[in-house]
C-alpha positions in Angstrom: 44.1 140.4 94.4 46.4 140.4 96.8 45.0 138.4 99.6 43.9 136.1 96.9 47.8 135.7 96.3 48.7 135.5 99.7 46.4 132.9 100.3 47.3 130.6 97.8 51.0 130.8 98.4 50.2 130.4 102.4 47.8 127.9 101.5 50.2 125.8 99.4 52.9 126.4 102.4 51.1 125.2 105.4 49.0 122.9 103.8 51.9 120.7 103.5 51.0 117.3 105.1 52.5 115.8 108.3 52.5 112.7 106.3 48.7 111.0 105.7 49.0 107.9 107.2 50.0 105.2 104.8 47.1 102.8 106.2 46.6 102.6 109.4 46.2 105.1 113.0 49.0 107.5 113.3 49.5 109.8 116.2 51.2 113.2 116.0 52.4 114.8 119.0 52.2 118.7 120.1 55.7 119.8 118.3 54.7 118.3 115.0 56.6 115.3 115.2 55.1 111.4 114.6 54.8 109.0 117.2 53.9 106.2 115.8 52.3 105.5 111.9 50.6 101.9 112.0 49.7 100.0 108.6 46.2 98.9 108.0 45.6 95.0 109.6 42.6 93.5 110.9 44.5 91.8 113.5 46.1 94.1 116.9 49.6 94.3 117.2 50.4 97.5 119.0 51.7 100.6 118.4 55.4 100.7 117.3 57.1 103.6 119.3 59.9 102.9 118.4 63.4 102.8 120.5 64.2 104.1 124.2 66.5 107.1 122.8 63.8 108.2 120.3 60.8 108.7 123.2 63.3 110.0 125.6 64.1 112.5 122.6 60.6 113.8 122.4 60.1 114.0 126.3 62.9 116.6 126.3 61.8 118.4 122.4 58.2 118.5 124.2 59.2 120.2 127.6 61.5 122.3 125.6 58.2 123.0 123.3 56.2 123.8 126.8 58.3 126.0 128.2 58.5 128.4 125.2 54.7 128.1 124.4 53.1 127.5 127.7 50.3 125.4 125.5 49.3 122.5 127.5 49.1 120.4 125.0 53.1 119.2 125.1 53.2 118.4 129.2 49.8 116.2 128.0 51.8 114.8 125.2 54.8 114.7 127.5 52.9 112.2 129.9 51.6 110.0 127.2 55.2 109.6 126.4 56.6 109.1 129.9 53.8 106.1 129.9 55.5 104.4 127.0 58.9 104.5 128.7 57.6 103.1 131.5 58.0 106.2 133.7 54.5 105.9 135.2 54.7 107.7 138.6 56.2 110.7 136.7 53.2 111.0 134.4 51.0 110.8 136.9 52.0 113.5 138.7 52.8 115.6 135.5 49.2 114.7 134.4 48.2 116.2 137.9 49.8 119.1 136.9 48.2 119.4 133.9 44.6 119.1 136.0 45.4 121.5 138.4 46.1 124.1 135.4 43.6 123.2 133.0 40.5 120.5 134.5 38.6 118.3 132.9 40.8 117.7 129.5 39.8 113.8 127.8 43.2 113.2 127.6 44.2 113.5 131.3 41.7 111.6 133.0 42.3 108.8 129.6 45.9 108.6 130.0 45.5 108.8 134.3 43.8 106.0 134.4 46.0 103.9 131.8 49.2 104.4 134.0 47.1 103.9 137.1 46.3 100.6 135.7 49.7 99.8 134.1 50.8 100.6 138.0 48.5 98.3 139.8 45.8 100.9 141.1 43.1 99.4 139.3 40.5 101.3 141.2 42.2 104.8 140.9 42.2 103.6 137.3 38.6 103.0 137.3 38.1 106.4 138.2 40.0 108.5 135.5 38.7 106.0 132.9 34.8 106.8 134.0 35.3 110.4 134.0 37.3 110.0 130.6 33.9 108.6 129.1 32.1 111.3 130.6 34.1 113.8 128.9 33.8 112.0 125.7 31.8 109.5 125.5 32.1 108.8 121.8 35.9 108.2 122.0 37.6 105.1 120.5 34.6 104.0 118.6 32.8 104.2 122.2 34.8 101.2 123.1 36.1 102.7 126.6 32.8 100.1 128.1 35.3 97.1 127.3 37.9 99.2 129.1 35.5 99.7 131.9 35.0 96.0 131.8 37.9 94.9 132.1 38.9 96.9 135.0 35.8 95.6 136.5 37.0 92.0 136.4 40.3 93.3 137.5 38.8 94.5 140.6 36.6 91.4 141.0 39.9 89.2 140.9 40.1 86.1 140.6 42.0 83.5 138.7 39.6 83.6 135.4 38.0 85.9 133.2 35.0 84.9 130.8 34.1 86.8 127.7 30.9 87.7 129.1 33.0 89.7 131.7 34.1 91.4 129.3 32.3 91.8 126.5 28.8 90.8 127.5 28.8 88.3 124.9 30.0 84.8 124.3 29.9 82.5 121.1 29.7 79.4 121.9 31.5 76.1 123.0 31.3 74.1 120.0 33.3 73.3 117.3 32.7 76.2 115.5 31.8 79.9 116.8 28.0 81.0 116.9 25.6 84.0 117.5 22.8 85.3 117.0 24.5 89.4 116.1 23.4 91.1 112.9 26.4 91.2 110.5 26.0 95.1 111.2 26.7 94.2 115.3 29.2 91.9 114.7 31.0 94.5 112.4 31.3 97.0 115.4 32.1 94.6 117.9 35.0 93.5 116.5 36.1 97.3 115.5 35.8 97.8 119.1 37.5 94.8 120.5 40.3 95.9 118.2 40.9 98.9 119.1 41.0 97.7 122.9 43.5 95.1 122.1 45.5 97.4 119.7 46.1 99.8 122.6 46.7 97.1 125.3 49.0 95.4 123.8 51.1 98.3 123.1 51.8 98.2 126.6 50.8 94.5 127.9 53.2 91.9 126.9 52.4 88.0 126.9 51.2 86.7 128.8 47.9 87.8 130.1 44.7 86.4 130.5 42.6 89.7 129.6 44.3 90.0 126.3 43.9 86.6 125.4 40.2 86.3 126.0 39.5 89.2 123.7 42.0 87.8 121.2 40.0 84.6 121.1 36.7 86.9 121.1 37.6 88.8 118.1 38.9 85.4 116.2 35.7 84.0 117.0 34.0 86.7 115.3 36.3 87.6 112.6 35.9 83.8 111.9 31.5 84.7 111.6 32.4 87.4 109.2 34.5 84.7 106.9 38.0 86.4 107.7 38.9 83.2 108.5 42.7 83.7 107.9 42.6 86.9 110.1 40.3 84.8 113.0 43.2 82.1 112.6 46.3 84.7 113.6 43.4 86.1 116.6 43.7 82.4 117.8 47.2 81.4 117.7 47.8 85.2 119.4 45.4 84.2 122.0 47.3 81.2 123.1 50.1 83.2 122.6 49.3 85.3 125.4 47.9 82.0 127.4 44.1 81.2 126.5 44.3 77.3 127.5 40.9 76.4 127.0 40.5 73.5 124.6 37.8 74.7 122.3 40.8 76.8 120.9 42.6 73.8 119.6 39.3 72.7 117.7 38.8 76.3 116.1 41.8 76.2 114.8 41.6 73.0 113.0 38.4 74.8 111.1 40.7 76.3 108.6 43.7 76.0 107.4 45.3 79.4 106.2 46.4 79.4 102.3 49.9 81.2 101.6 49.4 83.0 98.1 52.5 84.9 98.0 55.8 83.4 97.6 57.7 83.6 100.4 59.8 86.5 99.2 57.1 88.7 98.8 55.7 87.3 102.0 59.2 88.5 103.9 58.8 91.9 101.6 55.7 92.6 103.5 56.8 91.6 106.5 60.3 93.5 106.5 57.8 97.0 105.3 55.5 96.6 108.3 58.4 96.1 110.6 60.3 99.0 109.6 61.3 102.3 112.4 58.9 104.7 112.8 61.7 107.4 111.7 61.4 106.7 108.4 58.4 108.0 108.2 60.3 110.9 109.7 62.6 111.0 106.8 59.5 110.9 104.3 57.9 113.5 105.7 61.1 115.9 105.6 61.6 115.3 101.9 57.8 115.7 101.2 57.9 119.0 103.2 61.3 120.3 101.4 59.7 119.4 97.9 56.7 121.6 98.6 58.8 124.4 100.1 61.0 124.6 96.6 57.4 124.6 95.0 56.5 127.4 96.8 59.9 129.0 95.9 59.4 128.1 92.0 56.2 129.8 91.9 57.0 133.2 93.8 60.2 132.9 91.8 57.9 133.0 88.7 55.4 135.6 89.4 57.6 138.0 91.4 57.1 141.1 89.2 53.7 140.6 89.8 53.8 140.2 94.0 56.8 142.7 93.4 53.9 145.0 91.8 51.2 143.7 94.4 53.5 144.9 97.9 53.8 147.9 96.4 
């Protein structure tokens, strides 16, 4: 009886949640605290990390963390971090470190070759990204063969890329955008090309060619799936980032988006999905406290009986 007592109380206790994420991909780091918390969209963004004095916050909470726990989880965590703040030589050589102690981890030889690339190495790059796949090949949806693509064309140079390139796949130069790809094909295509450009343009800023080829890809076959207002946002993204090829300017004459909220809901939305990450923070605090005092309430109630029990 009283294990069984001890187990629900710990139970209740720890099962307390970090927060599920309201919609979309969330990332917690090694000391428990959110990174980012992204709502649900069909159309990339980036992660929102949130400001300079926040990350530089966790860099020193996560080294603090390593050093009392030796668990090399916070120097990995640590590095990703470093690579949001731009610090890119310093995670490289803290993700070095973090080879030399423990080799072979997924997340050293991913996040290597993202600040190799983000430094200009794209062949070092090429390198950690390979082995990454190796490690784990079924990783973000098993899209890391764009990312291997794309540093491929890096590599190739030149002052164009095509979306065969990159994708090995094309729809099309007429009006509208066509192939011959199962809906079933189509589906994980574009969950892969999103989750390419989600993380790329967490750290790639307009403009850039790469980017906005595989925004036009994805609005070409978000646009085959009937998402037509989500392949519309893909496009004018794409020539946000500079795709100049005039077959964009016909596609997106095929539809004309329909607003069906009135604009103060429509600023609603938007003002929710722009909000800080730390209020997430502030969420997860209150929904942590509440389920502590429950925890109290209930051993409050029964404590004759664990009184009776410790005996």
């Amino acid at each position: 009886m009283r294990k069984y007592l001890f187990s629900l109380l710990f139970g209740t206790l720890f099962s307390i949640p970090v927060l599920a994420c309201l919609n979309g991909e969330q990332m917690v780091l090694a000391n428990h605290q959110l990174l980012y918390s992204d709502y649900e969209s069909d159309v990339p963004s980036g992660h929102d990390f949130g400001s300079k004095k926040r990350l530089e916050a966790f860099v020193a909470a996560l080294e603090k963390g390593y050093q009392k726990t030796k668990e090399i989880e916070y120097l990995s965590d640590k590095g990703f971090v470093l690579i949001i703040l731009k610090r890119y030589q310093e995670a490289i050589d803290l993700y070095k470190e973090v080879e030399s102690i423990e080799p072979g981890r997924y997340s050293t030889a991913s996040n290597m070759g993202t600040a190799y690339e983000l430094i200009g190495n794209n062949r070092e790059a090429f390198k950690w990204i390979e082995m990454a796949v190796k490690i784990k090949p079924n990783s973000h949806l098993k899209s890391e063969w764009i990312h291997i693509n794309i540093l491929k064309a890096k590599m190739k140079g030149g002052s164009s890329v095509s979306s065969v390139d990159l994708i090995g796949k094309d729809f099309g130069n007429r009006q509208a955008p066509q192939s011959t790809l199962s809906k079933d094909d189509l589906q994980m295509l574009k969950m892969q090309i999103y989750y390419q450009l989600n993380e790329r343009m967490s750290f790639v800023k307009p403009k850039d060619k790469i980017v906005a080829r595989l925004l036009f890809d994805l609005g070409n076959i978000e646009f085959l799936m009937n998402q037509k207002d989500d392949a519309m946002e893909d496009y004018q993204l794409a020539v946000d980032y500079g795709f100049d090829n005039p077959i964009i300017k016909k596609r997106l004459k095929l539809y004309t988006p329909v607003l069906s909220k009135p604009i103060e809901k429509l600023e609603e939305t938007i003002h929710y999905h722009m909000r800080e990450p730390q209020r997430f923070e502030l969420m997860e605090m209150m929904i942590a406290v509440s389920a502590f005092l429950g925890v109290g309430c209930l051993a409050f109630t029964f404590r004759r009986k664990i009184f009776l029990l410790l005996k």
